[in-house]
C-alpha positions as CSV (number, residue, x, y, z in Angstrom):
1,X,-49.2,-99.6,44.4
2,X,-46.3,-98.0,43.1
3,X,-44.0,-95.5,44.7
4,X,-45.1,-93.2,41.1
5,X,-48.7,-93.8,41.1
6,X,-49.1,-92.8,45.2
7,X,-47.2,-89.7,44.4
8,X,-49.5,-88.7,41.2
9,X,-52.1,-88.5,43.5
10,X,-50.2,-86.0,45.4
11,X,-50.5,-83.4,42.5
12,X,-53.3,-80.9,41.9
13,X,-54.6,-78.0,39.4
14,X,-53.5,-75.4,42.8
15,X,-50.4,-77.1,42.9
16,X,-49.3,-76.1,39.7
17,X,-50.7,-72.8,39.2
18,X,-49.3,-71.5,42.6
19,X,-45.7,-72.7,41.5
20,X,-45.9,-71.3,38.6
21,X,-47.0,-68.2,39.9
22,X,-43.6,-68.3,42.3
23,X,-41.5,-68.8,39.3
24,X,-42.9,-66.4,37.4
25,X,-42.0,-64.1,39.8
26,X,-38.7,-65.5,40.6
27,X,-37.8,-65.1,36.7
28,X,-38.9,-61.5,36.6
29,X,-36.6,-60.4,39.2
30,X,-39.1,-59.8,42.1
31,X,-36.9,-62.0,44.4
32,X,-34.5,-59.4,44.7
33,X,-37.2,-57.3,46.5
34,X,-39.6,-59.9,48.2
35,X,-39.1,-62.8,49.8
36,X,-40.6,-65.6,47.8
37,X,-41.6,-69.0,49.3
38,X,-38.9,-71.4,48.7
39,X,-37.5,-75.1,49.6
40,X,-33.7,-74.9,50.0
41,X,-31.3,-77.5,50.2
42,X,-28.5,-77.0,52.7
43,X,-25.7,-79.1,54.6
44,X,-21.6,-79.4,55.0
45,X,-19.6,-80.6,51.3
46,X,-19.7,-84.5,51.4
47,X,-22.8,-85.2,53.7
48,X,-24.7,-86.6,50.5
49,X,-26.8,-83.6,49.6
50,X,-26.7,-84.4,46.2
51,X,-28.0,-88.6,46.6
52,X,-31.0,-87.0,48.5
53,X,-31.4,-84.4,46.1
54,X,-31.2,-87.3,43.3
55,X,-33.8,-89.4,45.3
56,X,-36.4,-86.6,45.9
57,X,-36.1,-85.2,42.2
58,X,-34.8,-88.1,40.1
59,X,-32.3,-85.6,38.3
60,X,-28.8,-87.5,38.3
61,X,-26.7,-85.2,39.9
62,X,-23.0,-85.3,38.6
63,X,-20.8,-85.5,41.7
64,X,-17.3,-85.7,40.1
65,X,-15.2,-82.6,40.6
66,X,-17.9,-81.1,42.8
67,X,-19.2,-79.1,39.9
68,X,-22.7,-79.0,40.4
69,X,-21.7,-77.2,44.1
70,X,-20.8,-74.2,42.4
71,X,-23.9,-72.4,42.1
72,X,-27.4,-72.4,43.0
73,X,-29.5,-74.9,41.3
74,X,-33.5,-74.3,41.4
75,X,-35.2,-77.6,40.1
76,X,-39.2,-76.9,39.2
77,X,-40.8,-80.3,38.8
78,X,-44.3,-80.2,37.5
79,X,-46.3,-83.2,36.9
80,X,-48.5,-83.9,33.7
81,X,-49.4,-86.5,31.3
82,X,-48.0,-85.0,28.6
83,X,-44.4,-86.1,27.2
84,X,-41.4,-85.1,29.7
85,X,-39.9,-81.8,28.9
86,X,-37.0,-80.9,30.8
87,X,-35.2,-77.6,30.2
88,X,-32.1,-75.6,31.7
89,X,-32.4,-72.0,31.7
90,X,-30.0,-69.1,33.8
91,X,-31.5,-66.6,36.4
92,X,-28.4,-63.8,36.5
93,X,-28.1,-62.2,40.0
94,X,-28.8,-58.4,40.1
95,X,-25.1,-57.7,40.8
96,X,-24.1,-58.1,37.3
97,X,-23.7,-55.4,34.4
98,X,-26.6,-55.3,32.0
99,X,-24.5,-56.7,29.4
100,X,-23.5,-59.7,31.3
101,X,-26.5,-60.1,32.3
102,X,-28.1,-60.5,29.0
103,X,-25.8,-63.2,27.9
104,X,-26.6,-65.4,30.8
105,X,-30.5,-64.2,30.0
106,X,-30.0,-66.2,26.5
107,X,-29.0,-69.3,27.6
108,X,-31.4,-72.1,26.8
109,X,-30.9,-75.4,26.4
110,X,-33.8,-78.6,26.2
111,X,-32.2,-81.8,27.5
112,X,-33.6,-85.0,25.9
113,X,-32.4,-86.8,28.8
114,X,-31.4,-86.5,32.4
115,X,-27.8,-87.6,31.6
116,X,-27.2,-84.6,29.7
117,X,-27.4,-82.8,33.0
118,X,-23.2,-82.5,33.6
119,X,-23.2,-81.0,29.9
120,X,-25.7,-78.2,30.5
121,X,-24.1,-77.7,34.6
122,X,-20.1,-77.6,32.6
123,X,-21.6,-74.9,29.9
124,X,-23.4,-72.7,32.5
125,X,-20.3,-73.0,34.9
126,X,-18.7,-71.4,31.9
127,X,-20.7,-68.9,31.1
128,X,-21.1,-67.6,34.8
129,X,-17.3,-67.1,34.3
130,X,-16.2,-69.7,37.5
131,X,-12.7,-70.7,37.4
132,X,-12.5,-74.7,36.6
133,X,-14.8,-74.5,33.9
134,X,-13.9,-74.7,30.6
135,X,-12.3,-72.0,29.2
136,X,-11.6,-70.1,32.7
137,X,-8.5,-70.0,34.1
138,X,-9.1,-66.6,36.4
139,X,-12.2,-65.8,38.5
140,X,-14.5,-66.6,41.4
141,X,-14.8,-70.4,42.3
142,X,-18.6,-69.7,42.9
143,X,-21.2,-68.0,41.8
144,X,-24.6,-66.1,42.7
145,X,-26.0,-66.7,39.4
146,X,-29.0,-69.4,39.8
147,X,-29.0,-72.7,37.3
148,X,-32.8,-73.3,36.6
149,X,-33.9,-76.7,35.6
150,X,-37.9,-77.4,34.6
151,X,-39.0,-80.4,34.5
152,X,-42.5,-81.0,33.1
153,X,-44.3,-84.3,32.0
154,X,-45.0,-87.4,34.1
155,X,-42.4,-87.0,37.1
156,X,-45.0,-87.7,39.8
157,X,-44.7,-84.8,41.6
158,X,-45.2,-80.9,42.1
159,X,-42.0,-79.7,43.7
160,X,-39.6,-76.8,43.4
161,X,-36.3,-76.8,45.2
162,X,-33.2,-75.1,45.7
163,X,-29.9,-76.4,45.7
164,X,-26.5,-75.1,47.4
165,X,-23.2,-75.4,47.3
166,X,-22.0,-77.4,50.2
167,X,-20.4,-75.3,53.4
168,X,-16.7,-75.2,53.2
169,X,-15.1,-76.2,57.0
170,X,-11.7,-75.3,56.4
171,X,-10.1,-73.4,53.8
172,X,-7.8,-76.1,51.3
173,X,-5.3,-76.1,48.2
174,X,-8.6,-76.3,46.2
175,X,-10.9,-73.7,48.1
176,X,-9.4,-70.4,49.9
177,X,-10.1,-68.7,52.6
178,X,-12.4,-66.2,50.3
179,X,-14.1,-69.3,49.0
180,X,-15.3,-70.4,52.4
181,X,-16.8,-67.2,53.1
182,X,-18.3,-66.7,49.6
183,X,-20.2,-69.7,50.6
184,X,-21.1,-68.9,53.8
185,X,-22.6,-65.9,52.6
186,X,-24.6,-67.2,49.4
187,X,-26.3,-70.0,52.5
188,X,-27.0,-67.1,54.6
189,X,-28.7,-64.7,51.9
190,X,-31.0,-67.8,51.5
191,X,-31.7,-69.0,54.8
192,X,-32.2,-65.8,56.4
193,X,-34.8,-65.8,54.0
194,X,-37.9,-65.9,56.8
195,X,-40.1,-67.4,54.1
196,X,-37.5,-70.1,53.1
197,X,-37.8,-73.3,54.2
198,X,-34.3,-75.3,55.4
199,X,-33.7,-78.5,54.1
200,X,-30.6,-79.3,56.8
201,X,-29.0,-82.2,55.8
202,X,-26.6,-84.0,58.4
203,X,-24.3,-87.0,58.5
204,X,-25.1,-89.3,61.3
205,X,-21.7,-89.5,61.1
206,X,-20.6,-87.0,62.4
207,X,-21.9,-84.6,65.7
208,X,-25.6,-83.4,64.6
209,X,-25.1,-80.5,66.9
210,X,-22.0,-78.5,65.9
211,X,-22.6,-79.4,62.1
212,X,-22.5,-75.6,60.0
213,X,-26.0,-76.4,59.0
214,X,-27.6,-77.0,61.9
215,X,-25.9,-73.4,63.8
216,X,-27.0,-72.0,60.8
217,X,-30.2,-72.8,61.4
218,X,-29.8,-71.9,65.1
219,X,-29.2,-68.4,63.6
220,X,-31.8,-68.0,61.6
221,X,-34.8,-69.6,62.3
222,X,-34.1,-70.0,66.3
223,X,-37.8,-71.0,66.7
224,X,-36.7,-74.4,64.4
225,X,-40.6,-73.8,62.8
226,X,-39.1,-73.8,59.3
227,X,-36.1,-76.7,59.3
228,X,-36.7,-79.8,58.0
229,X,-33.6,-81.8,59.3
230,X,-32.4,-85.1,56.7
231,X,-30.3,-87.6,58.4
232,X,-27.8,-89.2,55.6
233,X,-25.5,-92.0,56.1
234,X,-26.8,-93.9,59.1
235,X,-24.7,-97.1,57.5
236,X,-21.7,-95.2,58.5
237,X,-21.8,-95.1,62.2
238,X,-19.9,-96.8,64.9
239,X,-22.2,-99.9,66.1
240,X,-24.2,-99.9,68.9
241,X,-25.0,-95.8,68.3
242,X,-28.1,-96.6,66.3
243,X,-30.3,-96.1,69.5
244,X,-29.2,-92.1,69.6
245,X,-29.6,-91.6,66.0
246,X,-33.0,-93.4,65.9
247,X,-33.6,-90.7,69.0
248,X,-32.7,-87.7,67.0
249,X,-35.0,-88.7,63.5
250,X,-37.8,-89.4,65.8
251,X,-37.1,-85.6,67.1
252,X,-36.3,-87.3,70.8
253,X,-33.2,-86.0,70.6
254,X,-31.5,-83.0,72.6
255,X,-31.3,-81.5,68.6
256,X,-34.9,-80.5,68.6
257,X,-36.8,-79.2,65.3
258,X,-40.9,-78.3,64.9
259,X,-41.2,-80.1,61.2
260,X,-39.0,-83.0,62.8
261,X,-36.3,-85.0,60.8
262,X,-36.2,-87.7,58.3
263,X,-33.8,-90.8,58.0
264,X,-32.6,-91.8,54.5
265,X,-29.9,-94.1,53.6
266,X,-28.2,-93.0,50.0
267,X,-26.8,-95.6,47.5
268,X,-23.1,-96.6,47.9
269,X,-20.9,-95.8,45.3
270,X,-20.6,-99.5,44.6
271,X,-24.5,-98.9,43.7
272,X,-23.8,-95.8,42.0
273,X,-21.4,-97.0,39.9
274,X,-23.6,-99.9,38.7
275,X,-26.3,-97.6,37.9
276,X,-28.9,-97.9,39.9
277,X,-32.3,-97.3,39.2
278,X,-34.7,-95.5,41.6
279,X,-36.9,-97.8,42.2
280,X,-33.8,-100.7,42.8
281,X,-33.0,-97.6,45.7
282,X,-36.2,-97.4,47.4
283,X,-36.4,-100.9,47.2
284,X,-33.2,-101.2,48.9
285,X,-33.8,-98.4,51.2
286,X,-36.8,-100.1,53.0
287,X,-35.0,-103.2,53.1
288,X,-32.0,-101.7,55.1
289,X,-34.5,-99.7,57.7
290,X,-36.6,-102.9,57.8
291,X,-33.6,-105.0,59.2
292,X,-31.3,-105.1,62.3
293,X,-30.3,-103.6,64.0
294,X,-32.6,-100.2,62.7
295,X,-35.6,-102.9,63.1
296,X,-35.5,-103.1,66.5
297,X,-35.5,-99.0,67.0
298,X,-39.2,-98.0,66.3
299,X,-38.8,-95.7,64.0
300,X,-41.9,-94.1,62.4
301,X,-41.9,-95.2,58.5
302,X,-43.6,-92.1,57.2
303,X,-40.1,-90.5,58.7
304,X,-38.0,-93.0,56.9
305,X,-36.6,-93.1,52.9
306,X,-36.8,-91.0,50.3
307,X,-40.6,-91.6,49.2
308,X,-41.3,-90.3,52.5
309,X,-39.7,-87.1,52.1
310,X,-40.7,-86.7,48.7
311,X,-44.5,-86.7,49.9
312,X,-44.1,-84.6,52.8
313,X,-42.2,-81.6,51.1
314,X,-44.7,-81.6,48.8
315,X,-47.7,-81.2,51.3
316,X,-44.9,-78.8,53.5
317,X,-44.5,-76.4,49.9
318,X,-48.3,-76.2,49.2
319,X,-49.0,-75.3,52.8
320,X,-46.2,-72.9,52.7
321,X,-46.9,-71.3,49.4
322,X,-50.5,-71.1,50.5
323,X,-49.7,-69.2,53.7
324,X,-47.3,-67.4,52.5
325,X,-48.2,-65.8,49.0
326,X,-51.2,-63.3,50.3
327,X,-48.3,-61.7,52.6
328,X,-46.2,-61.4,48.9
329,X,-49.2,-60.0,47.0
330,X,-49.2,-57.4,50.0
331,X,-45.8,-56.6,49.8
332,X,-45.8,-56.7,46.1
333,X,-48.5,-54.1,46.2
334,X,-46.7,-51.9,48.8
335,X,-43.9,-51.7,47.0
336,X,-45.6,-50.9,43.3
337,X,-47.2,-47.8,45.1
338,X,-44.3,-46.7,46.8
339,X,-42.4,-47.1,43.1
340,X,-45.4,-45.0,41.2
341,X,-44.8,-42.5,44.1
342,X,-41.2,-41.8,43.5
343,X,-42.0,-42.0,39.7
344,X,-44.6,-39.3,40.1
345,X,-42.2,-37.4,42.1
346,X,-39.7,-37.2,39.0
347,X,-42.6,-34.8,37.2
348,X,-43.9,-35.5,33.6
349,X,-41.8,-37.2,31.1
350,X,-39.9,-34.9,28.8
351,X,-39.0,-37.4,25.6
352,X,-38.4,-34.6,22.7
353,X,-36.2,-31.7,22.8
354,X,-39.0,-29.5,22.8
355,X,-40.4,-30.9,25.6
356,X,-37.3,-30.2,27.7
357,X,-37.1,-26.4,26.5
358,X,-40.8,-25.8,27.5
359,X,-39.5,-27.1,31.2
360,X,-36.2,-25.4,31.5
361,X,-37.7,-22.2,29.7
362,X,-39.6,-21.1,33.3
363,X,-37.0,-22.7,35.1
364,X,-34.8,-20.3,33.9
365,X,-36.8,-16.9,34.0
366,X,-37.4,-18.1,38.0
367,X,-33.3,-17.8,38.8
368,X,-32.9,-14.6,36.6
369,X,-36.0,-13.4,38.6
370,X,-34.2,-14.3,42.4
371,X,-30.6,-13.6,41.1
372,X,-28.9,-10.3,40.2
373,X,-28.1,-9.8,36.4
374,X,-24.6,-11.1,35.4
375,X,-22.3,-8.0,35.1
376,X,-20.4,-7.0,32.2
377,X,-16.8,-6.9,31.7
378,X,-17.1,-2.6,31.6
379,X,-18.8,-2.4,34.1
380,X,-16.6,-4.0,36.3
381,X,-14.0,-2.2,35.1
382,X,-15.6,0.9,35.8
383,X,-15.6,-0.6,39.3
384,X,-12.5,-0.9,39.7
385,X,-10.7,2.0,37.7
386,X,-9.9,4.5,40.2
387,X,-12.2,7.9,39.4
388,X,-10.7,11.2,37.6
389,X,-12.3,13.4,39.3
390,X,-11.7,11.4,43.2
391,X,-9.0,9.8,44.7
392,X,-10.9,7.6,46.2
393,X,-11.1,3.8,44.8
394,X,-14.7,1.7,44.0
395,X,-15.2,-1.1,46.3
396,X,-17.0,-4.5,44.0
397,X,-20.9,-5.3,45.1
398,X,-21.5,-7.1,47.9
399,X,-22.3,-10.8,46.8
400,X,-20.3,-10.7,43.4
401,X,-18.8,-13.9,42.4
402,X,-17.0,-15.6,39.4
403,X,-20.6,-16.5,38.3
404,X,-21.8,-13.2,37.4
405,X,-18.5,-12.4,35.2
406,X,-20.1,-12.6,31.5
């Protein structure tokens, strides 16, 4: 049986309706005031976030010039038997003006194919006004903005995901010091996110333990219930270190997480450049794990490869989603009564001219009723002009101020 056909199994009627009930929220702005339920892709620049993001999706993530690293990407993949839709749409963050706002608002673009995906990322890039792009020579190297990409039709799968730019170690010719920290902020906003669910992705590389991800995670979710950790390039380590990295994905490591890791080996760029098909990678995937030395380690398959991974996200988003989206309906309907409440507060609305008069008429009688009449210009004068018949001068009323001059 195919890799497609066991993963069309995977997808149900709740499936879809509950992520399309997250991304219809999402799209209305309700993110910015609940947490939604979310899959979010994390890890340091060059640990291969976007070959496993290319595996689990099947979107052909450009990877020249970093570009697609400059802002959030949300891919929705929703399976059906239908012809294969895919369209590229912009979420604007709150922070912009309303103007700005609407222009990233009308972006809309339907791709007839994956490959078009650099076009639509380099136009977007644009439009959110990040330097590099076309057209931009001054402005932020990142961006808050979100890139959505739906993809309906026969993909296989339900899944939605979020994608990140890559964490910045050290400050370059390319990326400043206010670039790195951009970053670091956009991955905390998300991970901090106690309904978001980290995808860490680590080189094997490269020390497991002090990579940003992973003390980001430490941060955040120091329980390690929601961090999925993803193990990339296991054909670049030293030989003879296979037995500690074979510890660490079957979670027998001193790097400990509750929903475990996965191994995955991405194509090389040999492979990528001779265009490589999916099914050519998984292929070639099991073959690597299935040989020495990896053979000999005892790894657990359903933890190994992409197809793997694919089919336990999607179980881990409909559990999570499922759990989950009572505790938003809650705080969705705390927060619409505390809204009405303030509305209420702000008294009845007053569209006309003539509505305003009839509520500033009483207003008005109630301060002439509690305040002393204005004075007039003789009578002050009176006041103050010394008398004709006594010496004596007038001393002004008690309380008089500028406002009661006519």
């Amino acid at each position: 049986m195919s890799a497609k056909v066991e993963l069309s199994e995977l997808h149900s009627a709740k499936s879809t309706r509950r992520l399309e009930q997250i991304a219809g929220l999402r799209v209305r702005g309700i993110g910015d005031h609940v947490d939604l339920p979310q899959l979010v892709v994390c890890g340091d620049q060059s640990a291969g976030k976007s070959s496993v993001l290319e595996g689990i999706t099947g979107l052909p993530f450009p990877r020249q010039d970093g570009v697609c690293t400059k802002f959030a990407t949300e891919i929705i993949l929703q399976h059906s038997d239908g012809e294969r839709v895919i369209v590229a749409t912009i979420l604007p963050t709150s922070s912009r003006l309303e103007q700005s706002k609407s222009k990233l608002q009308r972006y809309k673009r339907h791709l007839a194919e994956f490959e078009e995906l650099p076009v639509a990322i380099a136009e977007v890039g644009s439009l959110m006004g990040i330097r590099g792009f076309e057209g931009v020579q001054d402005g932020p190297a990142f961006a808050r903005d979100v890139l959505r990409i739906e993809v309906t039709g026969p993909v296989g799968l339900h899944l939605t995901v979020v994608d990140l730019p890559g964490l910045i170690s050290v400050a370059n010719d390319e990326q400043t010091e206010d670039d790195v920290r951009t970053v670091q902020d956009l991955v905390d906003s998300y991970v901090a996110n106690s309904r978001t669910i980290i995808l860490a992705v680590v080189q094997a590389n490269n020390d497991i333990a002090n990579q940003g991800i992973i003390q980001k995670s430490r941060r955040f979710d120091q329980a390690g219930e929601r961090t999925v950790g993803i193990i990339t390039k296991p054909d670049l380590i030293n030989e003879g270190t296979e037995k500690r990295i074979a510890l660490l994905a079957k979670n027998e490591d001193t790097t400990k997480l509750k929903l475990g890791f996965f191994l995955v080996k991405n194509p090389t760029p040999s492979e990528l450049a001779s265009g490589i098909t999916s099914e050519q990678r998984r292929k070639a995937e099991n073959r690597y794990f299935q040989s020495p030395p990896w053979k000999e380690q005892a790894l657990r398959m359903d933890r190994v490869g992409v197809v793997s991974l694919q089919k336990f996200l999607q179980n881990l988003l409909d559990q999570h989603i499922e759990r989950e989206l009572p505790k938003v309906r809650e705080e969705i309907s705390n927060l619409m009564r505390k809204t009405e409440r303030e509305i209420t507060a702000f008294g009845d609305d007053r569209p006309t001219v003539g509505h305003l008069r009839m509520f500033l008429s009483p207003v008005s009688q109630c301060s002439f009723t509690i305040s002393p009449p204005p004075l007039s210009m003789a009578t002050i004068m009176r006041l103050i002009r010394p008398s004709s018949v006594k010496a004596e001068s007038k001393t002004i009323p008690q309380g008089f101020g500028p406002s009661h001059i006519v």
